[in-house]
C-alpha positions in Angstrom: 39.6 -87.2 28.6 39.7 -86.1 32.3 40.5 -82.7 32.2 42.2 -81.7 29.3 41.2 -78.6 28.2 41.8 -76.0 30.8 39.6 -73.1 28.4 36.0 -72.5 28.8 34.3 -74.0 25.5 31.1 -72.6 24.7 30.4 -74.1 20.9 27.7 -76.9 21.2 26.8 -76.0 25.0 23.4 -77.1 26.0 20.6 -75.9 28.2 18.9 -77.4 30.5 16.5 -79.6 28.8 19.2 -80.5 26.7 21.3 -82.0 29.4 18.3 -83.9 31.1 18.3 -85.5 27.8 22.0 -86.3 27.1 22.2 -87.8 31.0 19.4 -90.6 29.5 20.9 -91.6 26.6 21.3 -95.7 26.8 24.6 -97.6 26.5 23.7 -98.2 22.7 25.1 -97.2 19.3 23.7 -93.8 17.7 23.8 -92.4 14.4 24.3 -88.8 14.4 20.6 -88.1 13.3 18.9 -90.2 16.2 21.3 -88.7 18.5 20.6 -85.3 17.9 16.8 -86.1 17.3 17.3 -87.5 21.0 18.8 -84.6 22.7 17.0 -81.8 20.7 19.8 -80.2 18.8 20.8 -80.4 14.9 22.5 -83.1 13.2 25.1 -80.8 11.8 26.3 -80.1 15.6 27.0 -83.6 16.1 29.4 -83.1 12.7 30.6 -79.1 12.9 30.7 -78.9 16.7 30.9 -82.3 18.9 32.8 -85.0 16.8 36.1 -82.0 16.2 36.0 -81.2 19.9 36.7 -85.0 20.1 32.9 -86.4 20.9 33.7 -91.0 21.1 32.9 -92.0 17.9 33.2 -95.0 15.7 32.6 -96.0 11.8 31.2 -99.4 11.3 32.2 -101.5 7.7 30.3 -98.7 5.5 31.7 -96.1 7.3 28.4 -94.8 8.6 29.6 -92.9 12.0 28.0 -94.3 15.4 28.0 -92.8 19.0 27.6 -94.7 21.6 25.3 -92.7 24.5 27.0 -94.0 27.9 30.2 -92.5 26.0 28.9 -89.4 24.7 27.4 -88.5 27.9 30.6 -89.2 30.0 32.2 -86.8 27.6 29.5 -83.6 27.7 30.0 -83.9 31.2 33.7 -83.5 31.1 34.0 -81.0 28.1 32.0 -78.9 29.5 31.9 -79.3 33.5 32.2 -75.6 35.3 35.8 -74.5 35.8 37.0 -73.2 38.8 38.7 -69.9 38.8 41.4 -68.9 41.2 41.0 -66.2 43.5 42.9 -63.6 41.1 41.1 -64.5 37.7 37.7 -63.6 36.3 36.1 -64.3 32.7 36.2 -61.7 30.5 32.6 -61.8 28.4 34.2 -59.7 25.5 37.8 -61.7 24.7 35.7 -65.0 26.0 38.8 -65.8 28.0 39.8 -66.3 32.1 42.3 -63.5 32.9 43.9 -62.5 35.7 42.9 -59.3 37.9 45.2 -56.6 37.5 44.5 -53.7 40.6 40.8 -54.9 41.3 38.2 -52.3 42.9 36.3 -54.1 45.7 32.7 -52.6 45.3 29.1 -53.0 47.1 25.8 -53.1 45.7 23.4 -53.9 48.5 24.3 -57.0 49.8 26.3 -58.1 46.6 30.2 -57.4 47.8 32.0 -57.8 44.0 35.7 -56.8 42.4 36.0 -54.9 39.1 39.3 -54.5 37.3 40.1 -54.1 33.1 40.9 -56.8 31.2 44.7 -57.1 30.3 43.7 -58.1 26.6 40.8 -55.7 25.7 40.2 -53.3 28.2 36.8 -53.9 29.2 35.6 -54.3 32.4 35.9 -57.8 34.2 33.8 -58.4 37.3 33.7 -61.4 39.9 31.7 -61.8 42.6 33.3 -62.1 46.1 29.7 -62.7 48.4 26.5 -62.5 47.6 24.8 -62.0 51.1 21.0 -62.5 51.0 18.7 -61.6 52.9 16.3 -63.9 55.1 13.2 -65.6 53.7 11.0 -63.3 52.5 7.5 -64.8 53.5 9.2 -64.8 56.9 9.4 -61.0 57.0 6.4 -60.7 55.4 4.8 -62.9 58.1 6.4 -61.0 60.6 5.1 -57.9 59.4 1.5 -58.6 59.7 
């Protein structure tokens, strides 16, 4: 599954705590209820969200649905790893899409150096950040100071 989709997905992402969990599932079989007991979502995410995005599953005899965790873990990863925009595309928080900049403005704010253009498909504004220069350590100036 390397790969394969080339949009953002955000149905089913999980925070932080979520994906600590998901990165200890075992190389065992899951029912849909223990698995989303384990990771700390509901049960009918593993059915409306993960299994039609194309989470591994398989049916035993009954046809009972099973997932193994080494599997389903390899797969969060990959569905949804960060994607890399080139240097003439933002994401666009309103259409939920990557477009491309169209006549970008390069603007400062402090040390934040960013580009602002208008979405092609809606017309809002669509900002990416080009450097983000901080400052020093803080204590350090502090320090410093006295």
């Amino acid at each position: 599954m390397t790969g394969k989709h080339n949009e953002i997905i955000l149905k089913g992402r999980l925070n932080g705590s979520q994906r600590n969990k998901v990165k200890r599932l075992l190389n065992m079989l899951y029912t849909p209820l223990e698995l989303s007991e384990e990771i700390g979502v509901s049960k009918q995410q593993i059915y409306r969200v993960y299994i039609p995005l194309g989470c591994p599953y398989t049916k035993d005899r009954i046809g009972h649905i099973l997932i193994n965790g080494k599997d389903f873990k390899a797969w969060v990863i990959d569905i949804y790893k960060n994607k890399k925009l080139n240097a003439n595309q933002a994401y666009c928080v309103s259409c939920k899409k990557i477009v491309k900049i169209i006549d970008p403005k390069i603007n400062n704010k402090g040390n934040l150096i960013y580009q602002q253009s208008e979405c092609p498909l809606c017309g809002n504004n669509v900002t990416r950040i080009i450097s983000c220069k901080r400052k020093g350590n803080d204590k350090q100036g502090e320090l410093e100071a006295h």
